[in-house]
C-alpha positions as CSV (number, residue, x, y, z in Angstrom):
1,X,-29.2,19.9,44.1
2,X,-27.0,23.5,44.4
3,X,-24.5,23.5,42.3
4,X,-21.1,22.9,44.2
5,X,-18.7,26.7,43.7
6,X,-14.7,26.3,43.8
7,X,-14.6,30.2,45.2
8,X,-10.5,30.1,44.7
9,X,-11.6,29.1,41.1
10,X,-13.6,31.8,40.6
11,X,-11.5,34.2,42.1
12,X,-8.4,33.2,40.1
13,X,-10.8,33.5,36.8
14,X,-11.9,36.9,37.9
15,X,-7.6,38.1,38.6
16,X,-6.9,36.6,35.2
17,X,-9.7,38.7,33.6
18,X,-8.5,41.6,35.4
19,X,-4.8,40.9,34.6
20,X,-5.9,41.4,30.7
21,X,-7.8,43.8,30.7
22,X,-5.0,46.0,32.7
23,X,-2.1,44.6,30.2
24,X,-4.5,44.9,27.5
25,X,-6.3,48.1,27.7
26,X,-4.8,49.8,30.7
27,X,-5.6,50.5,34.4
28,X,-8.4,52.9,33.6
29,X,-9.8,50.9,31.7
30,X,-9.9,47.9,34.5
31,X,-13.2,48.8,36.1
32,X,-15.4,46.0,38.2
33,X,-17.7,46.2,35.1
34,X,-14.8,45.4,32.7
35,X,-13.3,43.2,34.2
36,X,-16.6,41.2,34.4
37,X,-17.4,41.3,30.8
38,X,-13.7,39.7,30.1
39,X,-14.9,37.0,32.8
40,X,-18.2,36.8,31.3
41,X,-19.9,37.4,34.8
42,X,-21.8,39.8,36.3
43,X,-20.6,43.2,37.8
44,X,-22.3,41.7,40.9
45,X,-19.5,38.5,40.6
46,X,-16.9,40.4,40.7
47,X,-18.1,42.7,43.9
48,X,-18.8,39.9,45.8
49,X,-14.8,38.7,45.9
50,X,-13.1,42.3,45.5
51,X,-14.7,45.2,47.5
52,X,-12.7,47.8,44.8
53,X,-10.7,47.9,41.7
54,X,-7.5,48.3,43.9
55,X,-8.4,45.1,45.4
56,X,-8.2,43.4,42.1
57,X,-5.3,45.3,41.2
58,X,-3.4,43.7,44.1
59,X,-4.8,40.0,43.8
60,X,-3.6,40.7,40.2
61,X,0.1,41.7,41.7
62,X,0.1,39.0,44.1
63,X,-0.3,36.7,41.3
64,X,2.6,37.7,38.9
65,X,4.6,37.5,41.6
66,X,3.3,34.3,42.2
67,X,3.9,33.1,38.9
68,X,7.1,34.4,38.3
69,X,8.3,33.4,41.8
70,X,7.4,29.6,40.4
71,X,9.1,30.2,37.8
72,X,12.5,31.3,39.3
73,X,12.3,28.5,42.3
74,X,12.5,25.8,39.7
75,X,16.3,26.5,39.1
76,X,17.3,26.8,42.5
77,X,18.8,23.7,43.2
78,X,21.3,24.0,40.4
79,X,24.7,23.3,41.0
80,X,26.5,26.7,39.6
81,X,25.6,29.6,41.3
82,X,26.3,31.9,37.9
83,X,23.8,30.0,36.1
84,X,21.1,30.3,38.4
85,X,21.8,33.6,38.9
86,X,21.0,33.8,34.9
87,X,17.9,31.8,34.9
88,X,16.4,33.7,37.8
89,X,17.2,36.9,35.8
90,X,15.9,36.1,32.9
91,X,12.4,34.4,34.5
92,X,12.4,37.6,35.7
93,X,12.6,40.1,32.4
94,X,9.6,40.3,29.6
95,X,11.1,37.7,27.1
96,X,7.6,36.2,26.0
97,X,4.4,37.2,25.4
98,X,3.1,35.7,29.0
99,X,5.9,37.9,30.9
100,X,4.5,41.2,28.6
101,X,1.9,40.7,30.2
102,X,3.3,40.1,33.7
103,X,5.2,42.9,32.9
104,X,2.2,45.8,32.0
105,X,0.5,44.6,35.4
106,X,3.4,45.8,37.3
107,X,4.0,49.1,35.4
108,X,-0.1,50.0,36.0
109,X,0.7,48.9,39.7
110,X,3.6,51.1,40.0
111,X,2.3,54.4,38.5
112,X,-0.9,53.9,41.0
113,X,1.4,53.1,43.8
114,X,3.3,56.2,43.6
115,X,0.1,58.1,44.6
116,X,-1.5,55.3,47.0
117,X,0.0,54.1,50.7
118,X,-1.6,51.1,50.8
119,X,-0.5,50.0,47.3
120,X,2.6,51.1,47.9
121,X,3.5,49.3,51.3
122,X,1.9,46.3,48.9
123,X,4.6,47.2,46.9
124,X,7.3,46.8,49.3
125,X,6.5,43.7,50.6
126,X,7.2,42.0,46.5
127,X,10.3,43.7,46.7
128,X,11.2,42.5,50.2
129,X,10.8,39.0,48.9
130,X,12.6,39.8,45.2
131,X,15.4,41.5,47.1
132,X,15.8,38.6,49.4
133,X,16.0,35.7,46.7
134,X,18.4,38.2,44.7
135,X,20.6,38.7,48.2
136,X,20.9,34.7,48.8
137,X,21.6,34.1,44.8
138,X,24.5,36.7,45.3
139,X,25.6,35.5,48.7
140,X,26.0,32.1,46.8
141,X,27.4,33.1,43.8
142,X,30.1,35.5,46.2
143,X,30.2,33.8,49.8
144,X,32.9,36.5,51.1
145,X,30.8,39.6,50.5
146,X,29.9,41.7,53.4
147,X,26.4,42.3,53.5
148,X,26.8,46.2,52.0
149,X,28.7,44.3,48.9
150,X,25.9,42.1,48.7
151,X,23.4,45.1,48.6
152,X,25.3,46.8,46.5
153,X,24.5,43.7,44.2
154,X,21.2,43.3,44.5
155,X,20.4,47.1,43.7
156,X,22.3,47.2,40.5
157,X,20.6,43.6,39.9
158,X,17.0,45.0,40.8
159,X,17.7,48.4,38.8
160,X,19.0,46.9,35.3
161,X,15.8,44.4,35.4
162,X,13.4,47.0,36.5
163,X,15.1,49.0,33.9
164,X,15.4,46.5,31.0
165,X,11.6,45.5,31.8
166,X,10.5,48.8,31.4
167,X,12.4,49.5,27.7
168,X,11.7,46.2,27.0
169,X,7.5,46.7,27.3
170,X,7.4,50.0,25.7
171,X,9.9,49.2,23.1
172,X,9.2,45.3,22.2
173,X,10.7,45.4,18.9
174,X,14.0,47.1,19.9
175,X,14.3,45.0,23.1
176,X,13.9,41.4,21.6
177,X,14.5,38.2,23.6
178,X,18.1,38.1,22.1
179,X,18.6,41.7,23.6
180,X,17.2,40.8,27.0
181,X,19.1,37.6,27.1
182,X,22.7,39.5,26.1
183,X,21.7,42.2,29.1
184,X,20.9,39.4,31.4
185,X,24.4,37.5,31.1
186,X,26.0,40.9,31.3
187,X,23.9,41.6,34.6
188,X,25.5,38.1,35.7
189,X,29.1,39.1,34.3
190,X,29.1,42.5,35.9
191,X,27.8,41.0,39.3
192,X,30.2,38.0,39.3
């Protein structure tokens, strides 16, 4: 009898494999053959679910996001709007070892989207999504705020995490989870 193949289970092995080895070792360093020795599979595994490296590169976007957008839905049904804002923030930042990771995935993405249209429109569409979630936590948080206020929110929200994530991967033992978690209520002060 064949043996019975969960493809979404292999696939998801194969965007975790890629995941370290891009956190790990670096974008370069992600090629199909790579990437199939930290799966322990074949080169020929990984071809037959991504047709390039920039289609693992995306799958392995698609699933930080993913992860971390699980992560900030759980406190959306909170009752105070400040402290969900402060969850979501810090779900959001590099304060384990788990979100390191997330967060080298998305540097390597960014520095190849710069140069690459197709990564970069991918690019857009996470922030589209981040920016929204950010817009309706500050439109709760301040329900009188025209929509420019509220833009004017979400950018210096989306700028100090982008920023704070970056410092905070390249420096780890300067920017500790006490740091992140001080600039995080200060994001929250500063927007509230």
């Amino acid at each position: 009898m064949p043996k019975v193949v969960d493809h979404a289970v292999r696939r998801a092995e194969l965007v975790d494999a890629a995941w370290r080895v891009i956190a790990e070792e670096g974008l370069e360093a992600a090629t199909m053959r790579r990437i199939a020795e930290a799966a322990g599979c074949t080169t020929g595994r990984v071809t037959h679910y991504f047709d390039s490296k920039d289609d693992v590169l995306v799958a392995a976007l698609r699933e930080v996001h993913r992860r971390a957008a699980e992560r900030m839905i759980r406190h959306i049904g909170r009752a105070d709007a400040a402290t969900v804002m402060l969850e979501v923030i810090l779900e959001a930042l590099p304060v384990d070892e788990d979100r390191q990771l997330e967060w080298k995935v998305w540097l390597a993405f960014w520095g190849r989207a710069a140069a690459d249209e197709r990564l970069r429109y991918e690019q857009e569409q996470r922030y589209v999504g981040w920016r929204g979630l950010l817009d309706k936590l500050v439109q709760r948080a301040r329900p009188g705020d025209t929509a420019a206020d509220r833009c004017a929110a979400v950018d210096l929200i989306a700028g100090a995490i982008d920023g704070l994530g970056i410092q905070a991967v390249l420096e780890p033992a300067s920017f500790t989870d006490a740091r992140l978690r001080r600039a995080a209520s200060a994001i929250v002060e500063s927007v509230l």
